[in-house]
N, C-alpha and C positions, 0 to 999 in steps of 0.2 A: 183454348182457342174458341173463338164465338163460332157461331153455327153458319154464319154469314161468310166468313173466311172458311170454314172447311169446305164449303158450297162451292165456292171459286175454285181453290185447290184440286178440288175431285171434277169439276169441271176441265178444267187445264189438262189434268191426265186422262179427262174421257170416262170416268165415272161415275158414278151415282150414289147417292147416299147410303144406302145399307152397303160398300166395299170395304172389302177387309183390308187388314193389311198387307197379304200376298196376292190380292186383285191388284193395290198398290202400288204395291214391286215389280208385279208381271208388268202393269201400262205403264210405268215410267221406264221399264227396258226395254219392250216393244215401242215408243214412243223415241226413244234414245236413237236405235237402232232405224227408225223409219227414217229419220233427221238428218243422222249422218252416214249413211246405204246414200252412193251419186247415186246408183241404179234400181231407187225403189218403182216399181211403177206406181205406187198409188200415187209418189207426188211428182210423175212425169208432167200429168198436165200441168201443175204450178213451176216445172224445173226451169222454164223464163220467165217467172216473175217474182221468185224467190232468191237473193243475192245473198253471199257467204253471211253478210254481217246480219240479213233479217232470220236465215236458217240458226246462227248464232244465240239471235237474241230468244228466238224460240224453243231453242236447248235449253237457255238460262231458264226464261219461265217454267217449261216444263221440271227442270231441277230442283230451282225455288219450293214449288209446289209442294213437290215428293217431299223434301227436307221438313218443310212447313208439316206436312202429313204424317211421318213418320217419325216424327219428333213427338206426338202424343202415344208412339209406342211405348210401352214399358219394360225397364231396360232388359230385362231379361229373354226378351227375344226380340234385340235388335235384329236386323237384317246388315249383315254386313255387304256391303258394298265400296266400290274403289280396289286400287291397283295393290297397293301394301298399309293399310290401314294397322296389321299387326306384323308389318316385317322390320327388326330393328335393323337398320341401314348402318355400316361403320365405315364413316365418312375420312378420307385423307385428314390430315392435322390441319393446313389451309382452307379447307370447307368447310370448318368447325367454327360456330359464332363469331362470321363476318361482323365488320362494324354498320354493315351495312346491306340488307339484300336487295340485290339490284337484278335485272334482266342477265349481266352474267355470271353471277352466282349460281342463279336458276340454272342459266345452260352448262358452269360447272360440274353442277351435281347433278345431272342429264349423264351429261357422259362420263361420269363415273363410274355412276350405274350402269355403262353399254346400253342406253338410250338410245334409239335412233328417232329424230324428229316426227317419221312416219307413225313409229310406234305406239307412241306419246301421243301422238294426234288419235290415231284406230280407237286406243283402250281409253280416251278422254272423251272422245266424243267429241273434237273440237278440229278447227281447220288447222294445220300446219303451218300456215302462214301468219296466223294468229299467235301462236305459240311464239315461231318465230320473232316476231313482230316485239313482240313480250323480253323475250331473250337480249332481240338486241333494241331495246328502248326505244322504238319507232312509234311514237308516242300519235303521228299525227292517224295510225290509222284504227285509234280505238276515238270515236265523235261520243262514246257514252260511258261516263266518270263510275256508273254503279255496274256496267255490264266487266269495264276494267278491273276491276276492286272483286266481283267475281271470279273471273278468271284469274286472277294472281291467286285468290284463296285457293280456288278448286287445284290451281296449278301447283302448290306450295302443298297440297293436302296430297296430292297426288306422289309427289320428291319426298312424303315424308319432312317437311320442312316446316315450321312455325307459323303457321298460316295468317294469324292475326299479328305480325310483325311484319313476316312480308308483304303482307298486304299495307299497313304502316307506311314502313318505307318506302315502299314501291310508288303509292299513293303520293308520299313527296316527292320524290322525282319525276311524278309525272304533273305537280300542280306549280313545280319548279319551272318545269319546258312552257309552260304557259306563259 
């Protein structure tokens, strides 16, 4: 990574060039955590002039960032992060290599798992309504094609699910509604 990009990146997460990789960790989960806290006070004064979809989009960057950053770890002391990264899920026979993943496949294997929307929204970091949104292909209320394509991965990594297919598929059905 150029020096110019880690600049940016550790800028985003609020730190400065000599941070480690668990300064890293620590400000992209403190950072997670300030964004999606309704009742943080530091961002009470911004809490009307910041809408779900720019708090959103500030999640993505800040996430980008992190991945962007910790991606020049070496592997041997990844930092694991997400919900079941090493949990092998045993999905019904029907949930098994859809032709197709779609928003309700996702919410299939949501509640498979005893998912509840809330849930999924707390441990994601993400609005519920968005999720939702996702779930059931209400295409008109994402306006941003790479913030969409995010969140189907993040959402698909999170299900334990194929992330670069669903994102695929998903991506046609949404350039489809257009």
């Amino acid at each position: 990574m150029k020096e110019k990009e880690k600049t940016k990146y550790l800028e985003i997460l609020e730190l400065d060039s000599g941070a480690s990789f668990n300064d890293i960790e620590q400000s992209y989960k403190e950072l997670l955590e300030l964004y999606k806290n309704e009742d943080s006070i530091e961002l009470s004064p911004l809490r009307n002039e910041l809408d779900e979809n720019e708090k959103e989009k500030i999640i993505f960057n800040i996430t980008s960032a992190y991945n962007q950053l910790i991606s020049e770890k070496p592997a041997s002391e990844n930092i694991e992060l997400g919900h079941n990264e090493d949990i092998n899920v045993e999905l019904p026979e029907e949930l098994d290599e859809p032709e197709e993943i779609n928003g309700e496949y996702f919410r299939k294997v949501r509640e498979n798992l005893g998912l509840k929307l809330k849930d999924v929204s707390e441990e994601m970091g993400v609005s519920s309504k968005l999720i939702n949104a996702l779930e059931n292909e209400k295409f008109s209320k994402f306006d941003d094609d790479g913030y969409l394509r995010w969140l189907v991965m993040k959402y698909a990594q999170f299900l334990n699910i194929d992330k670069k297919r669903s994102a695929e598929d998903y991506m046609k059905l949404y350039r489809a509604s257009k």
